[in-house]
N, C-alpha and C positions, 0 to 999 in steps of 0.2 A: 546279424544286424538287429533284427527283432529283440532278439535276446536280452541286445544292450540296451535296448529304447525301453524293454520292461525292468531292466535293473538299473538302468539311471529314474525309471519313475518313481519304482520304489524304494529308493533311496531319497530321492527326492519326497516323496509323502512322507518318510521319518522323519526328514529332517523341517517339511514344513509343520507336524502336529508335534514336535519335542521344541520347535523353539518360537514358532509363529506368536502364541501369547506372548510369551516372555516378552518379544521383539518390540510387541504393539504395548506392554507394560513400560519398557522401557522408556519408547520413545512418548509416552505419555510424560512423563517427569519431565521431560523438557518441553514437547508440544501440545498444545489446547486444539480443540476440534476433530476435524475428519482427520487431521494431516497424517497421525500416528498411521494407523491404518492403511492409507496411502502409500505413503514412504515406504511399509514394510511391505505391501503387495511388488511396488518396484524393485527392492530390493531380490524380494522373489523369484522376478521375473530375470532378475539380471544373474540369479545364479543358476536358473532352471538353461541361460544362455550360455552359460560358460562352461569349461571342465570340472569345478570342484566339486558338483554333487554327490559324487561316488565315496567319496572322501569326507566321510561325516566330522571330523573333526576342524579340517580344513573349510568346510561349508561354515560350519557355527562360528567361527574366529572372523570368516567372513559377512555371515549376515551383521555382528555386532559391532563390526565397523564401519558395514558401509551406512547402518543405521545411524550410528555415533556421526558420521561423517554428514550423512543428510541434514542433523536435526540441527548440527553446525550450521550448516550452510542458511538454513531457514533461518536460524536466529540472527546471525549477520545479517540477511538481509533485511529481515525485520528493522532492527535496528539501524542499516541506511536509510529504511523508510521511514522509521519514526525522527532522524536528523534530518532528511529532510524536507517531512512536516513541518517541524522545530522551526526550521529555517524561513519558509515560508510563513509561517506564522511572525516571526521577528519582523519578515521583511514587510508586511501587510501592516506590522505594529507600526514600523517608522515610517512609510508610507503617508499613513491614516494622520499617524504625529504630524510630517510633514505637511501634508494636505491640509490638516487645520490650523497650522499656522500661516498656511497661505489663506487658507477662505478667512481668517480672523482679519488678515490685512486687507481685504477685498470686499470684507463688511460693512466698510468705511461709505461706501457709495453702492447705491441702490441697484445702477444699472451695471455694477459690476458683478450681482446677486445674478439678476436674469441671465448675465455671462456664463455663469454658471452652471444655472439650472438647462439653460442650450447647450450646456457643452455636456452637461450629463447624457440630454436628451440624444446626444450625436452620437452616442456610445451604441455598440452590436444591443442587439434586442435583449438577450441574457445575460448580458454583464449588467446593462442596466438596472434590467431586473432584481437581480442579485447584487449590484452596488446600492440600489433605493432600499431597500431588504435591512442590507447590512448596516447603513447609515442612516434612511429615513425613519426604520422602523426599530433600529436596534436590536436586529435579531444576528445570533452568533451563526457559525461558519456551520456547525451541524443543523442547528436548527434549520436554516436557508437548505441545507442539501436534502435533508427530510423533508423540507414542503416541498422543495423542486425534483423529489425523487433524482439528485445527484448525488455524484460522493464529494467528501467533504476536500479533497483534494482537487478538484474541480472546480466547485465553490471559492477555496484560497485562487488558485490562479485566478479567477476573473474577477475576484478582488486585487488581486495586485496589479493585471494587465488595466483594469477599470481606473484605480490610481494612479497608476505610471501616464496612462494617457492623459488623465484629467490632470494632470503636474505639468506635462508637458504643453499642452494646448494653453493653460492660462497663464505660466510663462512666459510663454509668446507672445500674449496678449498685452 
């Protein structure tokens, strides 16, 4: 038993210094940051768990898939994140649209302004915040998450939830 635990390690240490760079080269070409690195430690991990260590050729066909497979998956998801962004951002566009062609018809009369400015006022403490931000001061969706140490995805939502409500309330009205 011993025996086997020192020839799966050192088959395992071949096979992590013959292909660990490569791995972490690899998955550079597709991934920015720490993640290469990452990815290929887990991958590591998951064959130091499994049977194929002993079997150097079998190990390598598998570290470069499951790596190829990782860097897949990170890029998908990236890309649902950055759709949607996208999305939010459009939805915050027509919103904003919408919204000022309501307050343009609501400009008409004075005390339909202070309507307004109350109804912003009745908004959660930090949408407001970050709706006055966005609309009083004209600062964009990063900018507002950098002064408010948010992300910017946080930022959009409570621009949108800050909209939606204030469409809805003077609606009503």
């Amino acid at each position: 038993m011993l025996k086997q635990k020192k020839d799966k390690l050192a088959a395992f240490k071949r096979v992590y210094d013959a292909n660990a760079a490569t791995l972490i080269r690899f998955a550079r070409r597709f991934i920015l940051s720490e993640q290469p690195e990452d990815i290929v430690q887990d991958v590591f991990l998951e064959l130091w768990e499994s049977d194929r260590v002993t079997d150097e050729a079998a190990a390598r066909s598998f570290l470069f898939t499951a790596v190829r497979n990782r860097c897949i998956n990170i890029l998908k998801h990236e890309q649902i994140k950055e759709n949607y962004e996208q999305h939010v951002q459009t939805e915050n566009q027509l919103l904003g649209l919408d919204y000022l062609d309501s307050i343009e018809k609501l400009l008409i009369d004075k005390e339909e302004i202070q309507t307004i400015y109350q109804e912003i006022d009745r908004l959660p403490a930090k949408c407001r915040q970050i709706f006055k931000l966005a609309y009083f001061e004209d600062k964009k969706s990063a900018e507002i998450a950098q002064i408010l140490n948010l992300s910017i995805r946080t930022v959009e939502h409570q621009l949108y939830l800050g909209l939606k409500t204030l469409r809805e309330r003077l609606i009503r009205k």
